[in-house]
C-alpha positions in Angstrom: 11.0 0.6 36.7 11.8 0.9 33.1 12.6 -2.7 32.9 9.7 -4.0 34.7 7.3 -1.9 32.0 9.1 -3.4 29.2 8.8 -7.1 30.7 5.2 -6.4 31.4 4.4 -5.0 27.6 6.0 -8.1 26.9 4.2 -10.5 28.4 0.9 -8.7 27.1 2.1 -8.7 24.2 2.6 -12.4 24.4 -0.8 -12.8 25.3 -2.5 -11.3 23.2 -0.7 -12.7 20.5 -1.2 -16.3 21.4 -5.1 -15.3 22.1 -5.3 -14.2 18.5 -3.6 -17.7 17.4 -6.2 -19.6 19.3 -9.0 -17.7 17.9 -8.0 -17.7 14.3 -7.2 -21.9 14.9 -10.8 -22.0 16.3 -12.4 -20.4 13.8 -10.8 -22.3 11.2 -12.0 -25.3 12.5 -15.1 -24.0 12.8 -15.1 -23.3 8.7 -13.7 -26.5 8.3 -16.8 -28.2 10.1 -19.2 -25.8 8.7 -18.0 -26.5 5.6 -18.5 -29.9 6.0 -21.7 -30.1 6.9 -23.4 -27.3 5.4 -25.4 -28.0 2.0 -26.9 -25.5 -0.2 -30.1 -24.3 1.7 -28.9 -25.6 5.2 -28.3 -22.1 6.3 -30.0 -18.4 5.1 -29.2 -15.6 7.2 -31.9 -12.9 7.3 -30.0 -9.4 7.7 -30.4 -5.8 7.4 -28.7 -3.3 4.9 -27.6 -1.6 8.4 -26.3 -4.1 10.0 -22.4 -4.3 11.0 -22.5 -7.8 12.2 -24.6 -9.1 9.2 -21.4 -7.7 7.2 -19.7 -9.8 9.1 -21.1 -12.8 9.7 -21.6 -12.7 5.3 -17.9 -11.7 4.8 -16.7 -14.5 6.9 -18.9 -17.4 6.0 -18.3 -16.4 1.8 -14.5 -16.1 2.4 -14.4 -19.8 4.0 -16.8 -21.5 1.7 -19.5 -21.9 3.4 -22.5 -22.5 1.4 -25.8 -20.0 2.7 -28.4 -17.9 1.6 -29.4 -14.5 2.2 -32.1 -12.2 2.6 -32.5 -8.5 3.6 -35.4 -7.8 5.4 -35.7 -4.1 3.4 -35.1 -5.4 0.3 -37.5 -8.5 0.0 -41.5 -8.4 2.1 -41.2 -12.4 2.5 -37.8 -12.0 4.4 -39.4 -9.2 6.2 -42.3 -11.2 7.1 -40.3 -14.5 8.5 -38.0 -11.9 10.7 -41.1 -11.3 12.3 -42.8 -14.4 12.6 -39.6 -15.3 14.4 -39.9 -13.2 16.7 -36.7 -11.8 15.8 -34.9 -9.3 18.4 -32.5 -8.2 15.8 -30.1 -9.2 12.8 -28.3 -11.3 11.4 -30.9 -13.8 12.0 -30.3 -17.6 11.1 -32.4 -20.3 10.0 -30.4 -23.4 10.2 -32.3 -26.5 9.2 -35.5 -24.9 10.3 -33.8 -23.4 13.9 -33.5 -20.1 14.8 -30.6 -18.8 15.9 -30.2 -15.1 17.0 -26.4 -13.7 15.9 -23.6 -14.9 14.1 -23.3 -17.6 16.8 -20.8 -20.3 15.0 -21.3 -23.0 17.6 -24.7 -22.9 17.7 -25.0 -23.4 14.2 -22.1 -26.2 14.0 -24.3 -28.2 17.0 -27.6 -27.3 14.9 -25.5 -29.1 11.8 -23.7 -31.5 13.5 -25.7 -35.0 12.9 -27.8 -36.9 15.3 -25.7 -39.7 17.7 
């Protein structure tokens, strides 16, 4: 019985190694696209000082390079005033080229970049 746990932790182990591989490779290419097709005002993310995700989505798109600007909707009455023109549901909020997008959603905003065919 012993043996079958330990064969069993391994495989999980395995697993969730490798799913932790593809997800780091995916979001590197992700950086690598956004990077490439991201200009300066391209992307500003509307956020809130309470926001965990907003944390995120900053600390991740500033660690890779990716050029965007950023608001907090308790710190500045225009930002405030767009998140709700928006309609906005919550934060982070992005306005890609003019599009919403609701979340730190990194395809969304790749597809919103990604030029015309």
């Amino acid at each position: 019985m012993a043996k079958e746990l330990w064969s069993l932790a391994a495989v999980v182990g395995v697993a969730l190694l490798a799913q932790s591989g593809f997800r780091h490779l995916s979001e590197s290419r992700d950086a690598e696209r956004m990077v490439a097709l991201a200009r300066p005002g391209d992307i500003r993310m509307i956020s809130s000082e309470t926001c965990p995700w907003c944390t995120v989505a900053r600390r991740w798109m500033q660690a890779e390079g990716v050029p965007f600007e950023e608001c907090l909707i308790e710190r500045d009455t225009a930002c405030a005033d767009e998140f709700r023109a928006r309609g906005a549901a919550g934060t982070p909020l992005l306005v890609v080229r003019g599009h919403t997008v609701l979340g730190f959603d990194r395809g969304e905003v790749l597809r919103i970049l990604e030029p015309s065919r």
